[in-house]
N, C-alpha and C positions, 0 to 999 in steps of 0.2 A: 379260372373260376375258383372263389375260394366260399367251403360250403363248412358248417359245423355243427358238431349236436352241442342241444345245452340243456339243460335241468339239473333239479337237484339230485344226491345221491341214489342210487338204487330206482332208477328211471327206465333203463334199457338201455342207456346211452353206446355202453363199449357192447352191448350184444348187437345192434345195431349196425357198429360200424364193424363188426367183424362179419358180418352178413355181408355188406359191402365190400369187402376186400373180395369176398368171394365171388361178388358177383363182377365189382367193378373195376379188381384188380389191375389190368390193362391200362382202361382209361383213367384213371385217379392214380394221386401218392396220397399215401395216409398217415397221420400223426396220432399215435395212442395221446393219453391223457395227460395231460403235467401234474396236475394235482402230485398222482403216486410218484412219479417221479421225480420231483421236487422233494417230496420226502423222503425219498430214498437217495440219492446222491446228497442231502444239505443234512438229514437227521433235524427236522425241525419238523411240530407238530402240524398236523390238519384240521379238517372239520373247525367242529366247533372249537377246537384248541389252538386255531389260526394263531398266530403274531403277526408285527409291523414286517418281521424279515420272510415267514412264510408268505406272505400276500402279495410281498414287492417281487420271492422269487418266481412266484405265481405269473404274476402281471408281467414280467420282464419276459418269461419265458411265451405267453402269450404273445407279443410285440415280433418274439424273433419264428414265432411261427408264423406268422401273417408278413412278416417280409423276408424270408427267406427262399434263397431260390433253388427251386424245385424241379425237376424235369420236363423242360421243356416241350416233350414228346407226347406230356400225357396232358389233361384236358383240365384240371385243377387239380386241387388239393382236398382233402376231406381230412376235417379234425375233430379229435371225439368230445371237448372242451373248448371256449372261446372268450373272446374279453368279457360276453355276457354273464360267464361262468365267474368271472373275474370281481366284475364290479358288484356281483352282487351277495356271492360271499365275505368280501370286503366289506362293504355295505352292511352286511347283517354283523360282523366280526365290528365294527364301530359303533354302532347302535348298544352292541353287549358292554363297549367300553375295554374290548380285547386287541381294536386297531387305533393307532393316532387317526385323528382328523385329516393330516398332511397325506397318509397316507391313501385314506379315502379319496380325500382330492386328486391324486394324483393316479388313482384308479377312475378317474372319471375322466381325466383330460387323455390318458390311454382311450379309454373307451369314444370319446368323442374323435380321436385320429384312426382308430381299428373300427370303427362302425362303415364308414363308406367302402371300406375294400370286403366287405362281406357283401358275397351275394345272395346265401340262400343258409337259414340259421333253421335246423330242426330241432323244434322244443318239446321232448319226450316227456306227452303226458302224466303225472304223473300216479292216477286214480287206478292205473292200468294195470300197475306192476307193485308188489309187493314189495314190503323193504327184507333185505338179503344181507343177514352178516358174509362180510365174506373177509375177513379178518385184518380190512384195513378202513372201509367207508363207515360213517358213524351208523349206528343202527337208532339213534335218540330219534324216538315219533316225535316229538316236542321239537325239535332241530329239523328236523324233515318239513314240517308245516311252517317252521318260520321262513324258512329255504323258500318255500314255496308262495309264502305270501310275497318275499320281497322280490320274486322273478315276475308276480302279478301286476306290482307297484311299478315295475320298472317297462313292462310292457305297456301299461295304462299312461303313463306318465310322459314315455318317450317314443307317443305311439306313429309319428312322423318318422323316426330312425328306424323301426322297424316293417314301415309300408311294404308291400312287396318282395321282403326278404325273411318274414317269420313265417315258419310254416309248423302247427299244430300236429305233432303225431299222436294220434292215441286209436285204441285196439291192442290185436294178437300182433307177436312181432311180424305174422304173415299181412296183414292189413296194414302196418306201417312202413312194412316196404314196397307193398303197392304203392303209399304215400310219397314214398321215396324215389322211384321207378317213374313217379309220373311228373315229378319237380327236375328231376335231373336229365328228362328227354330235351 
């Protein structure tokens, strides 16, 4: 089973999936975020400061989370970020004229090979949670809502690919793991 969180920054995403290691430890192997990681082993920008080589290391790194092989023992994978996470900051980083075209494209043909192998993608409301400098995710409200618009267009748009495997979390983090608790029984 391969299950992920997605939204834009400062959503709940990693407090989420640290909840989950606690609880599902056992059953699940879990993958932090690439985003920071990506910027910290390459030293290339984020956020709204994306390039053509942050996005590809982005996306590449997505690909090798979703075919990578995991321990057999346990029941999936849980990742706190996902191609959805992928094509759609892409997507907004092209729109600004901060990504090539090529590169959007090929954040899509990803997304069209990495969309069947998900089975259960939670999109952490985002009205719920406050935004939180925490000294690497952008804190721009302006960046926040555009984030947010294009995770709307891309749900409304691509609303076939996401049948049955989008699931809505919003509330207290105690309420969205109920949400959680009762997708992953």
């Amino acid at each position: 089973m391969l299950v992920s969180f997605t939204g834009a920054q400062s959503t709940g995403k990693t407090t989420l999936l640290n909840k989950c290691k606690e609880i599902y430890g056992e059953r699940f192997h879990f993958v932090d975020e690439v985003t920071r990681l990506v910027k910290r082993n390459y030293d290339v920008p984020i956020n709204e400061q994306g390039t053509d080589l942050t996005q590809l290391l982005i996306i590449n790194a997505h690909i090798e989370n979703a075919f990578k092989k995991y321990d057999e023992n346990k029941q999936g994978v849980i990742l706190d970020r996902c191609i959805v996470d992928g094509i759609v900051y892409t997507g907004y980083l092209a729109l600004e004229g901060k990504v090539s075209k090529w590169v959007f494209d090929y954040s899509r043909s990803v997304f069209d090979i990495l969309m069947p192998k998900m089975d259960k993608i939670f999109y952490t409301w985002p009205y719920d949670v406050e935004l939180v400098d925490d000294g690497e995710r952008s804190v721009d409200k302006q960046f926040r809502e555009r984030i947010i618009d294009v995770f709307n267009v891309l749900f409304e748009t691509q609303r076939d690919v996401f049948t049955n495997k989008l699931i809505i979390l919003q509330g207290t983090v105690e309420q969205r793991m109920e949400q959680i608790k009762i997708a992953l029984c």
